[in-house]
py3Dmol code that shows the C-alpha trace and the ligand (Angstrom):
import py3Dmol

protein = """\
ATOM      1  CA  UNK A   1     -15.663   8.521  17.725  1.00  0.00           C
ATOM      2  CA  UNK A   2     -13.584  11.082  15.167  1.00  0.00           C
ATOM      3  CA  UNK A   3     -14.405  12.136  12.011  1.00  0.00           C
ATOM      4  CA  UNK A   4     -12.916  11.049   8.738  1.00  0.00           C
ATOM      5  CA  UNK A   5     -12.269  13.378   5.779  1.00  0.00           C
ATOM      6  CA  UNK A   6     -10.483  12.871   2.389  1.00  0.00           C
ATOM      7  CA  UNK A   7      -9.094  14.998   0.201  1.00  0.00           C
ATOM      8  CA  UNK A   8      -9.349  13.406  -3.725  1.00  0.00           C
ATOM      9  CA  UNK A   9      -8.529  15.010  -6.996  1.00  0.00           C
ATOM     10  CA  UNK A  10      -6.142  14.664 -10.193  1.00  0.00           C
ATOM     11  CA  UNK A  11      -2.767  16.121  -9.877  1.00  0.00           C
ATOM     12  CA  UNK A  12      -2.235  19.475  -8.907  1.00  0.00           C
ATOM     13  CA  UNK A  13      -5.562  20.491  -7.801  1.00  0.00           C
ATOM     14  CA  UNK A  14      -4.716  21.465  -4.618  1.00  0.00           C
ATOM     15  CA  UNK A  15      -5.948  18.890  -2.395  1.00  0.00           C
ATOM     16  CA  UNK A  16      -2.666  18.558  -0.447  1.00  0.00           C
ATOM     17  CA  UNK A  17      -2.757  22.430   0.308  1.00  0.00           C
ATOM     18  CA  UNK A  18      -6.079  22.536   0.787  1.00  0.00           C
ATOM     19  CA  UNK A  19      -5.772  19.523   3.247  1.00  0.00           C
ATOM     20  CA  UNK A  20      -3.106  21.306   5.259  1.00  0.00           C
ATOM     21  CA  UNK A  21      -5.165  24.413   5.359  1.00  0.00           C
ATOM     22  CA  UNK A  22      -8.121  22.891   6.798  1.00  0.00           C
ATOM     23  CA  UNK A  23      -5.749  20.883   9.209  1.00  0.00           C
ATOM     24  CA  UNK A  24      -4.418  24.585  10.441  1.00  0.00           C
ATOM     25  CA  UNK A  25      -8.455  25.683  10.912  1.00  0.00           C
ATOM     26  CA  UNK A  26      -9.439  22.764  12.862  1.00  0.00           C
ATOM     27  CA  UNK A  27      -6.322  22.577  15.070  1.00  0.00           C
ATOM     28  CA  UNK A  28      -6.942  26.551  15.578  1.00  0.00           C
ATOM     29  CA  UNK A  29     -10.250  25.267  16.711  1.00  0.00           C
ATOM     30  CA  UNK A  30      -9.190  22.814  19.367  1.00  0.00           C
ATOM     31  CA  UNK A  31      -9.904  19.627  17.596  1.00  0.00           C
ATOM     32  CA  UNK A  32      -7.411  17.049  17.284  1.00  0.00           C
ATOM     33  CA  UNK A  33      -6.155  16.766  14.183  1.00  0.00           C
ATOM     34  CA  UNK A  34      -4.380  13.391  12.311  1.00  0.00           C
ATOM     35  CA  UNK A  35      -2.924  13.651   8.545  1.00  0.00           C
ATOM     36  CA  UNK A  36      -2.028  11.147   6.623  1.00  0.00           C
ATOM     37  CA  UNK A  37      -1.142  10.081   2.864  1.00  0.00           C
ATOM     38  CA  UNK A  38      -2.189   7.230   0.220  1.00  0.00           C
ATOM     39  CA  UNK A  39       0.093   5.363  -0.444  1.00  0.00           C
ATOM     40  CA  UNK A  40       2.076   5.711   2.093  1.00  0.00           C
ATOM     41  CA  UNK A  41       1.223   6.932   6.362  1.00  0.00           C
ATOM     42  CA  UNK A  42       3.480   3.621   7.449  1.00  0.00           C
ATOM     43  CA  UNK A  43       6.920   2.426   7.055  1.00  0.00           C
ATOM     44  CA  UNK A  44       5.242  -0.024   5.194  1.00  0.00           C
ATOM     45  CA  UNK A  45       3.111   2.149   3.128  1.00  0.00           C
ATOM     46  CA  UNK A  46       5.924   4.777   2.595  1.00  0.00           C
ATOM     47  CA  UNK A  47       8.286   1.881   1.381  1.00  0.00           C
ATOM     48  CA  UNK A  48       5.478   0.735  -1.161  1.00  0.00           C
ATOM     49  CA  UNK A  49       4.593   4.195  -2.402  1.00  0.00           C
ATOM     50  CA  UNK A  50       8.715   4.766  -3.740  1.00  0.00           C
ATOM     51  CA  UNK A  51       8.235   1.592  -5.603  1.00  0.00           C
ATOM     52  CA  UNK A  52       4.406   2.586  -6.847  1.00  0.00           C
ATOM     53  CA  UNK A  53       5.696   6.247  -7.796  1.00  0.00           C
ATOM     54  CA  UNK A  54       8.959   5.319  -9.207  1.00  0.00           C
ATOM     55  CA  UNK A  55       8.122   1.979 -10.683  1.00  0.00           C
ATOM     56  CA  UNK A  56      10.255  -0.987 -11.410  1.00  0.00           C
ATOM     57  CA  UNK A  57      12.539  -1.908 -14.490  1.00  0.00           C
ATOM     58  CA  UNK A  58      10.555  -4.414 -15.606  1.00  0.00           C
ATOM     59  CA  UNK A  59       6.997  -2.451 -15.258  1.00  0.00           C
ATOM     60  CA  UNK A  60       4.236  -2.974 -12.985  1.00  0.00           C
ATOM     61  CA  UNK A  61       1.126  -4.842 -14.024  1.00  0.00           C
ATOM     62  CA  UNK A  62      -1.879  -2.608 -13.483  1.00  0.00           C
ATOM     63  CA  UNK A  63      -3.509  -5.809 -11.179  1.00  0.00           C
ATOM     64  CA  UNK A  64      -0.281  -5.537  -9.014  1.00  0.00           C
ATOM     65  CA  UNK A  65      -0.719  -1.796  -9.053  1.00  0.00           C
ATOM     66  CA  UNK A  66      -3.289  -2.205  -7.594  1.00  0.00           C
ATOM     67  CA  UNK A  67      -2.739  -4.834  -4.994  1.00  0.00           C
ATOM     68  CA  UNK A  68       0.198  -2.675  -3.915  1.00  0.00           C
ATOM     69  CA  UNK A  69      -2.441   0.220  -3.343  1.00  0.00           C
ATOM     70  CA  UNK A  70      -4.803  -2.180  -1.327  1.00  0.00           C
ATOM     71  CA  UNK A  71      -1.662  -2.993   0.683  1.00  0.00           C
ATOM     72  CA  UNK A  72      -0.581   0.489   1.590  1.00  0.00           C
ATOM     73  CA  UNK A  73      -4.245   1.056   2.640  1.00  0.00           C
ATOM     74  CA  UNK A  74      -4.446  -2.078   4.835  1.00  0.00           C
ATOM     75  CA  UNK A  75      -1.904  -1.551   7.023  1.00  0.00           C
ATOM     76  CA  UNK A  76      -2.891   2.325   6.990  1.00  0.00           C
ATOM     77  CA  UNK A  77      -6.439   2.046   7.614  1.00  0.00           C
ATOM     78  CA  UNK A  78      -5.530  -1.014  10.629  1.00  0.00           C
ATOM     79  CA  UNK A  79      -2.422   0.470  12.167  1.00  0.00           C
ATOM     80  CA  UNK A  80      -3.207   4.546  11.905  1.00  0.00           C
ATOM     81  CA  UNK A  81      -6.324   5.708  10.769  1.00  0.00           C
ATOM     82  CA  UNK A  82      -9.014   3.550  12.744  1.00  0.00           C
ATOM     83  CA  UNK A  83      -7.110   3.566  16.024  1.00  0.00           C
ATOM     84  CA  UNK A  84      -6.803   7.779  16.074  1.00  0.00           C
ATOM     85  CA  UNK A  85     -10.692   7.748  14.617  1.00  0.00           C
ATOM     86  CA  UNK A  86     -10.986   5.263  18.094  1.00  0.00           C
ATOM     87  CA  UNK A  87      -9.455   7.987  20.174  1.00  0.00           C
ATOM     88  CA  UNK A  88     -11.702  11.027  18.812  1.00  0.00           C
ATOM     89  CA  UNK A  89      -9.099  12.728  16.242  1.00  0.00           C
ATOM     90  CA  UNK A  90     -10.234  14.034  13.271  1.00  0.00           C
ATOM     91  CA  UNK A  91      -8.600  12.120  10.636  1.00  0.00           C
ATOM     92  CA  UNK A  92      -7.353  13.831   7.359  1.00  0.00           C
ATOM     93  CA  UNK A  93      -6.507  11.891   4.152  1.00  0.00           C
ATOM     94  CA  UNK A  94      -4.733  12.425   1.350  1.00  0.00           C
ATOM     95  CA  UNK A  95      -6.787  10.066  -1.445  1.00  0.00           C
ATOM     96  CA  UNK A  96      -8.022   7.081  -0.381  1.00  0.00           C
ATOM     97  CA  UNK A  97     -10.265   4.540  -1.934  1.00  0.00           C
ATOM     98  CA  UNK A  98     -11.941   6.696  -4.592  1.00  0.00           C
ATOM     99  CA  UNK A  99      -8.393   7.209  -6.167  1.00  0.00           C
ATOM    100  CA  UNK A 100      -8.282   3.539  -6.859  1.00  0.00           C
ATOM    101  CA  UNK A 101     -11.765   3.540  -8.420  1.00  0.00           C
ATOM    102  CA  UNK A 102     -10.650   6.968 -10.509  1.00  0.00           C
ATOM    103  CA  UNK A 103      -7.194   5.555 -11.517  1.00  0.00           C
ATOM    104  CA  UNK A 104      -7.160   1.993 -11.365  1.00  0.00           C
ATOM    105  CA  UNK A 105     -10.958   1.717 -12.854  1.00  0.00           C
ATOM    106  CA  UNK A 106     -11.430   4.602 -14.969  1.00  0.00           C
ATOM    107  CA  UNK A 107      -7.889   5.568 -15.684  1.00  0.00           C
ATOM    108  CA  UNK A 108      -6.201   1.913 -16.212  1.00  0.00           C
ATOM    109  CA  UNK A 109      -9.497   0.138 -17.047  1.00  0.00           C
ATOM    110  CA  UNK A 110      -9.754  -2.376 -14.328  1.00  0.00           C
ATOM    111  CA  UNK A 111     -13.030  -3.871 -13.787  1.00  0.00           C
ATOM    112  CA  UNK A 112     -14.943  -1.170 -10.976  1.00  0.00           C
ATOM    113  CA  UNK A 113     -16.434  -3.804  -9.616  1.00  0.00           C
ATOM    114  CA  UNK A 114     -13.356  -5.839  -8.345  1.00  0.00           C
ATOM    115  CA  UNK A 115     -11.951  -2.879  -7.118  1.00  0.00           C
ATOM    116  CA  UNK A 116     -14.976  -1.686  -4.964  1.00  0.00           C
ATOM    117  CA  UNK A 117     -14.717  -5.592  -3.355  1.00  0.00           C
ATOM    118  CA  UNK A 118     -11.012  -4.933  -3.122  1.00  0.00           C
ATOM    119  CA  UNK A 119     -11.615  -1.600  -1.463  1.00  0.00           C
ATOM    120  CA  UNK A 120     -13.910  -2.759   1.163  1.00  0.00           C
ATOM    121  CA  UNK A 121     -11.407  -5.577   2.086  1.00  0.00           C
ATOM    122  CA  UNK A 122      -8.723  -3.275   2.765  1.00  0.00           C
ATOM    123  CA  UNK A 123     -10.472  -0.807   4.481  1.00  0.00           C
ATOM    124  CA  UNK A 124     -12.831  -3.170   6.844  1.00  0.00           C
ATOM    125  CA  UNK A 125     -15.820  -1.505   5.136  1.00  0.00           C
ATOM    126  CA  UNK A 126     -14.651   2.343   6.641  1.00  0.00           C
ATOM    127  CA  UNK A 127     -15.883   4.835   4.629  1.00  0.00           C
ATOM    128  CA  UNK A 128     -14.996   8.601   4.711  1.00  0.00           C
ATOM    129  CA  UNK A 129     -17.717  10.810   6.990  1.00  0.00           C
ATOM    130  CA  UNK A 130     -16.973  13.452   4.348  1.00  0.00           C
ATOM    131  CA  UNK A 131     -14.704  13.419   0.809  1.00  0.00           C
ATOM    132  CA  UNK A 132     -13.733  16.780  -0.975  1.00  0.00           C
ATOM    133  CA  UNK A 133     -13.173  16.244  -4.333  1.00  0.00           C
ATOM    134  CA  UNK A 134     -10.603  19.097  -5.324  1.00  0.00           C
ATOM    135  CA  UNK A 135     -11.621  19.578  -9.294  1.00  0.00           C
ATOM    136  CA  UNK A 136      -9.805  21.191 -11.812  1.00  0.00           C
ATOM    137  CA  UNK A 137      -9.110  20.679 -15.678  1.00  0.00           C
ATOM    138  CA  UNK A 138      -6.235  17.836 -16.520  1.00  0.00           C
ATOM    139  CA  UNK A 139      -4.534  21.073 -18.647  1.00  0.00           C
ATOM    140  CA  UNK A 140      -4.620  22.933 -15.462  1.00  0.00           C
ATOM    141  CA  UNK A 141      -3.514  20.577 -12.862  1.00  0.00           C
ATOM    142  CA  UNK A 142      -0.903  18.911 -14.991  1.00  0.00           C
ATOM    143  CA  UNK A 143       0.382  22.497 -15.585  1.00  0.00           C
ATOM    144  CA  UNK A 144       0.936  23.100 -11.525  1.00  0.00           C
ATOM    145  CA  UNK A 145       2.491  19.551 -11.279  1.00  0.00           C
ATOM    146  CA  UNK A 146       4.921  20.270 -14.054  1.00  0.00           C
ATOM    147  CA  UNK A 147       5.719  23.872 -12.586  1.00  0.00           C
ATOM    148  CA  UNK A 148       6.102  22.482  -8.883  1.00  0.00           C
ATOM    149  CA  UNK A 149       8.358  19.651 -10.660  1.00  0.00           C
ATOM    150  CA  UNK A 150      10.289  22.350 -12.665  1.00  0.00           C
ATOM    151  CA  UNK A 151      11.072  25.014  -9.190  1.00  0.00           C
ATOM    152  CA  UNK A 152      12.054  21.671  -6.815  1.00  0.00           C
ATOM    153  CA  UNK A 153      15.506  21.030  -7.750  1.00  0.00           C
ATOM    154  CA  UNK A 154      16.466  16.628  -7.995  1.00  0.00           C
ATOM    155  CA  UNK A 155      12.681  16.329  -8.048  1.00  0.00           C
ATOM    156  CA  UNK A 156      11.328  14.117 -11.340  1.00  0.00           C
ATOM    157  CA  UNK A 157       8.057  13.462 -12.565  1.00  0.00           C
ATOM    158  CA  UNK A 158       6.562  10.166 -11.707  1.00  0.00           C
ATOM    159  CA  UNK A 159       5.102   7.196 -13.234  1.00  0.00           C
ATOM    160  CA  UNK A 160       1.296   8.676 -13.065  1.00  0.00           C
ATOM    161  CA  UNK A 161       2.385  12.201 -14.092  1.00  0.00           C
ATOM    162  CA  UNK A 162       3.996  10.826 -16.896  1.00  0.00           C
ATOM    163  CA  UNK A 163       0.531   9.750 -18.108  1.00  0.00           C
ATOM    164  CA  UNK A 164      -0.694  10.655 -21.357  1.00  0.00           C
ATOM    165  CA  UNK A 165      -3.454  13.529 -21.074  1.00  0.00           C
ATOM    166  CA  UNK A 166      -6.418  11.573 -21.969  1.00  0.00           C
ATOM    167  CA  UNK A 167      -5.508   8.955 -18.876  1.00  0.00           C
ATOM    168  CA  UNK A 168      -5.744  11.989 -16.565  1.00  0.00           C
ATOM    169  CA  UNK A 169      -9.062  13.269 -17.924  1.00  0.00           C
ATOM    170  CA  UNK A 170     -10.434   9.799 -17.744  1.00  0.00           C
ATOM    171  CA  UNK A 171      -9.363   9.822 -14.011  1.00  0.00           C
ATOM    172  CA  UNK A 172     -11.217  13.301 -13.713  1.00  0.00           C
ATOM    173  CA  UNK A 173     -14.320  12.225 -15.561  1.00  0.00           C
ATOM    174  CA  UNK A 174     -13.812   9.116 -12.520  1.00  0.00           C
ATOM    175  CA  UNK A 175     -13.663  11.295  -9.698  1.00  0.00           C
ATOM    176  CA  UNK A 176     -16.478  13.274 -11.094  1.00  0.00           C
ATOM    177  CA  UNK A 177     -19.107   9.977 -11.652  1.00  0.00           C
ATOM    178  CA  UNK A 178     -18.157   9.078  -8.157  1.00  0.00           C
ATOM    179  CA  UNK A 179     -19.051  11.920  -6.939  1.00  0.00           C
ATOM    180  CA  UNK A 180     -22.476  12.127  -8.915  1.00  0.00           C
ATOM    181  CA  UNK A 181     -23.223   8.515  -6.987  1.00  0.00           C
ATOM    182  CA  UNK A 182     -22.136   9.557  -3.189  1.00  0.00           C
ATOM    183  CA  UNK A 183     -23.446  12.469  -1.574  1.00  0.00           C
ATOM    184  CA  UNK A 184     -20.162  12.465   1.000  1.00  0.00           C
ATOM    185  CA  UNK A 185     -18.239  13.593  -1.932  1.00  0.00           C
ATOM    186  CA  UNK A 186     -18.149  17.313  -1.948  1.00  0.00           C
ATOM    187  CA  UNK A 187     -16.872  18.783  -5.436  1.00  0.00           C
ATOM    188  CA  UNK A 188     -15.325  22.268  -4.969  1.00  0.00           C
ATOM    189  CA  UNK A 189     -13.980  24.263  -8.031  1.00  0.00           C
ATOM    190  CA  UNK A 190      -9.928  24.058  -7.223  1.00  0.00           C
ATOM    191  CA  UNK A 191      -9.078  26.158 -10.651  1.00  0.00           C
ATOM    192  CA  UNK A 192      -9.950  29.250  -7.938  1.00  0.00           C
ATOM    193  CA  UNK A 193      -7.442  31.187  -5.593  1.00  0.00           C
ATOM    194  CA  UNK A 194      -6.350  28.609  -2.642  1.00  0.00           C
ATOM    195  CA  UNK A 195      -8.257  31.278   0.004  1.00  0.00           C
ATOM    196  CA  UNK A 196     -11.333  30.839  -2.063  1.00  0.00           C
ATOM    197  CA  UNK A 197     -11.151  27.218  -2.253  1.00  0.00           C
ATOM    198  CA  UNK A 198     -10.297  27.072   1.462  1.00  0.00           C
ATOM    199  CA  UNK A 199     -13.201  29.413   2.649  1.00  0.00           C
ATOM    200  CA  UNK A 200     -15.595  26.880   0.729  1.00  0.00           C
ATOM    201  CA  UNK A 201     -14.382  23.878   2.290  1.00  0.00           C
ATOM    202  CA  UNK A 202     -14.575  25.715   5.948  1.00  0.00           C
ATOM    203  CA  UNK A 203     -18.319  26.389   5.244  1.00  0.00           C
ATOM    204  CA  UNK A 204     -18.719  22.694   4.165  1.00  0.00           C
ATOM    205  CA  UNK A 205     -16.964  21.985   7.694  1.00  0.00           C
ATOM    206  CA  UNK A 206     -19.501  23.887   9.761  1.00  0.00           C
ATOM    207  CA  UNK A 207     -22.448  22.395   8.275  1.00  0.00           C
ATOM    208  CA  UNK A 208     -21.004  18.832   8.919  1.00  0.00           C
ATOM    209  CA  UNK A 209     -23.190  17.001  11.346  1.00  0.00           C
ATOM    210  CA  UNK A 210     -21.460  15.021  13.824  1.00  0.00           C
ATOM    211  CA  UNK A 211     -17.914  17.244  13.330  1.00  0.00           C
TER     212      UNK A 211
END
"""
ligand_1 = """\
21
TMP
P 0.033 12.224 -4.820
O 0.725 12.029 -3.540
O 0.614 13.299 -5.663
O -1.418 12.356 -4.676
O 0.398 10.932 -5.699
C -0.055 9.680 -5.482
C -0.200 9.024 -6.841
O -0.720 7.719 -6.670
C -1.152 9.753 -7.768
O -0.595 9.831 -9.039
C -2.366 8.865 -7.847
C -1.828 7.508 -7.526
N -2.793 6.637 -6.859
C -3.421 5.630 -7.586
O -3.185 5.490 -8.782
N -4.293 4.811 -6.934
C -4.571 4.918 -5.599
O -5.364 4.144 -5.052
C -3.910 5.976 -4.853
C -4.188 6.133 -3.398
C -3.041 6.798 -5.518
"""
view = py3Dmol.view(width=600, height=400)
view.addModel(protein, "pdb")
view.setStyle({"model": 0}, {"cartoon": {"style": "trace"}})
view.addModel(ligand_1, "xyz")
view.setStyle({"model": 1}, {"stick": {}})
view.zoomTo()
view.show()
């Protein structure tokens, strides 16, 4: 069997980088390495994400949100992550179901409880082996997204970016109580230099049973 680590985290924290960097260590160290994103990792998924990140004209309803995310992670988990996992890769993801609890739950104010049902239905009850949880302060993150927004010319903001600030410290405070509850999720400091962060989440790595 593989191992299965995700990356979660408010925007711009780093996880992404920090994702690719540990995909570069592993790969250096002869493991097999699979990436993938939520939403999105299929055509379906992909297809779904531009309508979840760019929205519709008429607004999404946070319950369809949120269906749209159990969709995406579906067909992910069935058609990519558990057959690599089956063939001994280690399997790197971008969020996964503790973003819906963080921004559906505590950002949008679904019921958690619904959501954790709804996450174990999509995912056929897999659960990360390991979760790094990428934290930094909503001023600080939001700052980075804007600035990576700002240098990439035709790119806009998004429907989540364009939050308000409180909904993106409520999806902090989320990630954070989640991780307080689950002793898979690692928190590392990602206000630090990426090296720093990186060299953290390599130690975490080698103390991993079963990677
Ligand atoms: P990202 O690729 O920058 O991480 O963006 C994905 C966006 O989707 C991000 O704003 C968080 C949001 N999201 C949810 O709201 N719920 C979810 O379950 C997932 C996977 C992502």
């Amino acid at each position: 069997m593989g191992f299965f680590i995700t990356f979660e985290g408010i925007e711009g924290c780093g996880k992404s980088t920090q994702l690719e960097l540990l995909k570069a260590h592993l790969e250096k160290k002869g493991r097999a390495v699979l990436s993938v994103r939520e939403p999105g990792g299929t055509l379906l998924g992909e297809r779904v994400r531009s309508v979840l990140l760019n929205g519709t004209e008429e607004g999404i309803d946070p319950w369809a949100e949120l269906f749209l995310y159990e969709a995406c992670r579906a067909q992910l988990v069935a058609k990519v992550i558990k057959p690599a996992l089956a063939s001994g890769k280690v399997v790197l993801c971008d969020r996964f179901f503790d973003s819906t609890l963080a921004y559906q739950g505590f950002g949008r104010g679904l019921d958690s409880e619904k959501i954790e049902g709804l996450n174990a239905l999509a995912t056929g009850g897999l659960v990360p082996d390991l979760t790094f949880l990428v934290d930094c302060a909503e001023e600080v993150g939001l700052k980075r997204a804007w600035a990576r927004i700002n240098a990439s010319a035709g790119a806009r903001e998004d429907r989540v970016e364009k939050e308000e600030l409180a909904f993106h410290r409520r999806v902090r405070g989320g990630f954070l109580e989640i991780a307080r509850a689950a002793p898979r999720v690692k928190v590392v400091d990602g206000s630090r230099e990426i090296s720093t962060v990186h060299r953290e989440i390599c130690d975490i790595i080698e103390g991993a049973a079963g990677l």
